[in-house]
N, C-alpha and C positions, 0 to 999 in steps of 0.2 A: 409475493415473489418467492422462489423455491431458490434456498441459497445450498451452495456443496464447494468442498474444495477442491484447489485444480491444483493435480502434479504437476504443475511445469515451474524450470528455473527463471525465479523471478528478472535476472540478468537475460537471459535471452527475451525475456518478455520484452524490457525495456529498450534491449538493442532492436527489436521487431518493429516498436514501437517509434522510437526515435526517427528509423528511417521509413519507417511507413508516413510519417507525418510531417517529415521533410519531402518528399516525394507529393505527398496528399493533406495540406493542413487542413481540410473541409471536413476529414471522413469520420472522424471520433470527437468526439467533444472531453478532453481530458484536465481533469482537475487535481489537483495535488495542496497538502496542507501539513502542516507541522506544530505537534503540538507537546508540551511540555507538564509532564503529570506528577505530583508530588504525591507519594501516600506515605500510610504509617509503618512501619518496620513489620511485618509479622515475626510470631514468637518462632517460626519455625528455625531451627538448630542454629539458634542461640542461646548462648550464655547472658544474658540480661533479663533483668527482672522489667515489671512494668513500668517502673518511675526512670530507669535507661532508657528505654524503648521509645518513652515519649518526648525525648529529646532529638530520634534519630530521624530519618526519613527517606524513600527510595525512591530517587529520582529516574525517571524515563523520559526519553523523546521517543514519538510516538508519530512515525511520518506514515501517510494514506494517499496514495495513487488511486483514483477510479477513471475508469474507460470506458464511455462508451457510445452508442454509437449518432452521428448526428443528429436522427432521426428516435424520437423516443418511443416514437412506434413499435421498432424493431423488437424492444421488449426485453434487453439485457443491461447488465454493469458487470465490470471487470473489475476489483479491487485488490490492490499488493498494501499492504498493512508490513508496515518493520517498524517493531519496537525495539528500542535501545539502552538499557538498566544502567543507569552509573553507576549505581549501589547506593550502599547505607551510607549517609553522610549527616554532619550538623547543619540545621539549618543556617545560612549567614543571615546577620540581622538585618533587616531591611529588603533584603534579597528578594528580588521579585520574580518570579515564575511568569513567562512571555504567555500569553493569549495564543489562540490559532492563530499560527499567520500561513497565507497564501505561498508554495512555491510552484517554479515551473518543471517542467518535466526535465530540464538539464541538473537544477540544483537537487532534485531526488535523487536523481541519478549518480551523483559524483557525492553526495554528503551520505547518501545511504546502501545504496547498489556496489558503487565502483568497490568501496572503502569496505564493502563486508559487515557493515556496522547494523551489530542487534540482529534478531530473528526476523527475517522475512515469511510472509504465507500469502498464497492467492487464491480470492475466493470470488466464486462467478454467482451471478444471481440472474435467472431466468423468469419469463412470464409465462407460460406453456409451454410445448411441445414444440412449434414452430419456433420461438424463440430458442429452445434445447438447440434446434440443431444448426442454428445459425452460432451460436455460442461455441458448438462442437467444430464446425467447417473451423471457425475465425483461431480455436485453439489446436487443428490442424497445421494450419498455415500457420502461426507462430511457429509448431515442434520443425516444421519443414523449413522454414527462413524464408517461407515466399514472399517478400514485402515490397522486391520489386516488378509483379505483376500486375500492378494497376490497383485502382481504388477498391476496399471491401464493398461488397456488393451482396445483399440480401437475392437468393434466387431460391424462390420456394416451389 
């Protein structure tokens, strides 16, 4: 798969989204997850030596929207990726760090989207040429709001 990123506002993706699949829940098969990433402080521009540093830790939540379409023929995925940096902090003892867990396309939406929270970016991943430009029509109709036209519809 030939991946590239796509200009568009991850919020209008989702509102597209939302009511495309109120309107059509059949048409995209959409999966969403949330995951919780612990690493080690890098040294950049700070003031702590290594034996600080390895006390500290940078927490992320790390939420993943993919799109795509019923049919896996069709040959695409739509992914919005927002991660979320709490920063440096100590770790609490016992303090467990959540596994992936599963959410729906409302809780992305309002825990990551609405709220502005962390960097969002969208990236499209295609199968050929035919799949390009079903990819391209579908992020048309996103930039245009057309979602209440009926069901996406591959017409090659």
């Amino acid at each position: 798969m030939q991946t590239y990123p796509v200009d568009i506002d991850p919020e209008q993706l989702i509102r597209w989204l939302e009511a495309k699949h109120a309107a059509s829940p059949s048409v995209f098969r959409i999966t969403a997850v949330r995951a919780t990433d612990e690493r080690m402080v890098p040294p950049r521009g700070t003031h702590l030596d290594d034996l600080d540093r390895e006390d500290l830790r940078e927490i992320a939540t790390i939420a993943t929207l993919e799109i795509a379409p019923a049919h896996a023929s069709e040959g695409w995925l739509l992914t919005v990726v927002v991660e979320d940096e709490v920063g440096p902090r100590l770790p609490d003892k016992g303090a467990l760090i959540e596994d992936e867990q599963t959410i729906d396309l409302v809780t992305f939406d309002q825990e990551f989207i609405r709220t502005g929270r962390g960097n969002a970016s969208v990236v499209a991943a295609v199968e050929g040429p035919e799949a390009e430009k079903r990819m391209a029509r579908l992020l048309h109709s996103i930039e245009a709001d057309r979602h209440n036209s009926g069901p996406a519809k591959s017409t090659d």
